[in-house]
C-alpha positions as CSV (number, residue, x, y, z in Angstrom):
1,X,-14.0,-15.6,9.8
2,X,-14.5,-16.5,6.0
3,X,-11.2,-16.7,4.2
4,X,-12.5,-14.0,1.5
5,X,-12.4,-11.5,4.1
6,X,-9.1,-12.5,5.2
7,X,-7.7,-12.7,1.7
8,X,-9.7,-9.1,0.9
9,X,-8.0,-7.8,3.8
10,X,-4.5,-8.8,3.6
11,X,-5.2,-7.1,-0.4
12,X,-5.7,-3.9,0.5
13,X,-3.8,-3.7,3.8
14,X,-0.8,-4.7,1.3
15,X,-1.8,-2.2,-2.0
16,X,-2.7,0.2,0.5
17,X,0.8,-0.4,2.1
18,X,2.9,-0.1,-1.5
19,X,0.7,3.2,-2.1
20,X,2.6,4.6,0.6
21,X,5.9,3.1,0.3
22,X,6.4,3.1,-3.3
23,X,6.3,6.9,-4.2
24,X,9.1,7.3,-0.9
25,X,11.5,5.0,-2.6
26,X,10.5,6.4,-6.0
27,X,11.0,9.6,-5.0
28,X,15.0,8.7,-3.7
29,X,17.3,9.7,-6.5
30,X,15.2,12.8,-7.7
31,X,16.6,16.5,-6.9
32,X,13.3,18.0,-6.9
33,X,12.1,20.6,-4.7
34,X,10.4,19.0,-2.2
35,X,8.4,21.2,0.5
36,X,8.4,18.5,2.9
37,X,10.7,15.7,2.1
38,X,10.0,12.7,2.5
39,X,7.2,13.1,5.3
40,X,5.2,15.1,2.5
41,X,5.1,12.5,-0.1
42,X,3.5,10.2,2.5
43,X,1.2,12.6,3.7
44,X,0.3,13.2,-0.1
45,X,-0.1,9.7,-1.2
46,X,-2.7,8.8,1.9
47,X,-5.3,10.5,-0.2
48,X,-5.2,8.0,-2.9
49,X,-4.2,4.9,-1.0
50,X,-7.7,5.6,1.4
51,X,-9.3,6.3,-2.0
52,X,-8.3,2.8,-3.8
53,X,-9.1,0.7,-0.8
54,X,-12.2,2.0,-0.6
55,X,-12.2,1.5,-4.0
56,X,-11.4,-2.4,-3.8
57,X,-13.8,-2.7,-0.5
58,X,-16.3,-1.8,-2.3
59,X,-16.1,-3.3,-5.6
60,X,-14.8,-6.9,-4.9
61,X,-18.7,-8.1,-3.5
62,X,-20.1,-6.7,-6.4
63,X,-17.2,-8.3,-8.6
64,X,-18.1,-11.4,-7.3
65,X,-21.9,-11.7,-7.7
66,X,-21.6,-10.1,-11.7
67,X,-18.0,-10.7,-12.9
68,X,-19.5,-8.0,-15.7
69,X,-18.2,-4.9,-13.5
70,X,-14.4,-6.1,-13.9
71,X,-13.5,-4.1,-16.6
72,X,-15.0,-1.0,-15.3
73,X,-13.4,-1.2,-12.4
74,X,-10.3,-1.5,-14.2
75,X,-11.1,1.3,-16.5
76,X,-11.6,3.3,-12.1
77,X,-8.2,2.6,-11.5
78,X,-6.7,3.2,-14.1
79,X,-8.1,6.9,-14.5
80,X,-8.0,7.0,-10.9
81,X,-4.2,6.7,-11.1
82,X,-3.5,8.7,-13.9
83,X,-5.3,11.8,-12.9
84,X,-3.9,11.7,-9.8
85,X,-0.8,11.4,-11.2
86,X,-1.1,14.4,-13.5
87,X,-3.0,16.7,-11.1
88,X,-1.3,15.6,-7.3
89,X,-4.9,15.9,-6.0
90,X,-7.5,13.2,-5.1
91,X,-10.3,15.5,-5.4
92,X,-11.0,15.5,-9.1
93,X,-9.2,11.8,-10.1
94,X,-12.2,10.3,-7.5
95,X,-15.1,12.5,-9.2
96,X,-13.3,11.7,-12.5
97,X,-13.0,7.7,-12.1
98,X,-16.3,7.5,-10.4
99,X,-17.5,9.2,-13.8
100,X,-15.2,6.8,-15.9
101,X,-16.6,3.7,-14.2
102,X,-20.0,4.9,-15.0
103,X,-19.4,5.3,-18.4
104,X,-17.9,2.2,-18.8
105,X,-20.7,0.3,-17.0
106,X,-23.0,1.9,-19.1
107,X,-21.2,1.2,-22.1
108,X,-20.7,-2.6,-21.7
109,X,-24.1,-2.9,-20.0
110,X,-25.7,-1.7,-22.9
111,X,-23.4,-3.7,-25.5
């Protein structure tokens, strides 16, 4: 087995992993109304954890061959994490950061 696979792997399994565990321990000292507790924040962040480490499957090859698509990629995440932050639903951040990323491809292909 190459050691970029390993290395990918253990990347995601681990981001993947604080995706899920971060917004439970976040979520601790807040009194808000929660429909589900603590079960429901982990059921709502597997949407955007699958979403990111697809994400990162997907993009490291091509990140490797042309380091060009970095910043893009970037500029995927970061709307990817703010729209879903703002909106709780992993339908529209993935259209929206897939449309960010091609903007910004196109952009700094272009420049």
């Amino acid at each position: 087995m190459s050691h970029d696979v390993l290395f990918l792997g253990i990347l995601v399994g681990c981001v993947n992993f604080l995706f899920r565990y971060l917004p439970l321990r976040i979520r601790v000292g807040q009194s808000r109304p929660g429909k589900h507790g603590a079960t429901g924040v982990l059921l709502d962040t597997i949407g955007i954890a699958s979403i990111c480490a697809l994400l990162v499957v997907s993009c490291v090859p091509e990140i490797i061959h042309d380091s060009r698509r970095l910043l893009p990629t970037l500029i995927g995440f970061a709307v990817l994490g703010l729209s879903f932050w703002k909106t709780r639903s992993i339908i529209f951040p993935t259209l929206l950061s897939a449309l960010a990323y091609g903007i910004a491809w196109k952009l700094l292909a272009d420049a």
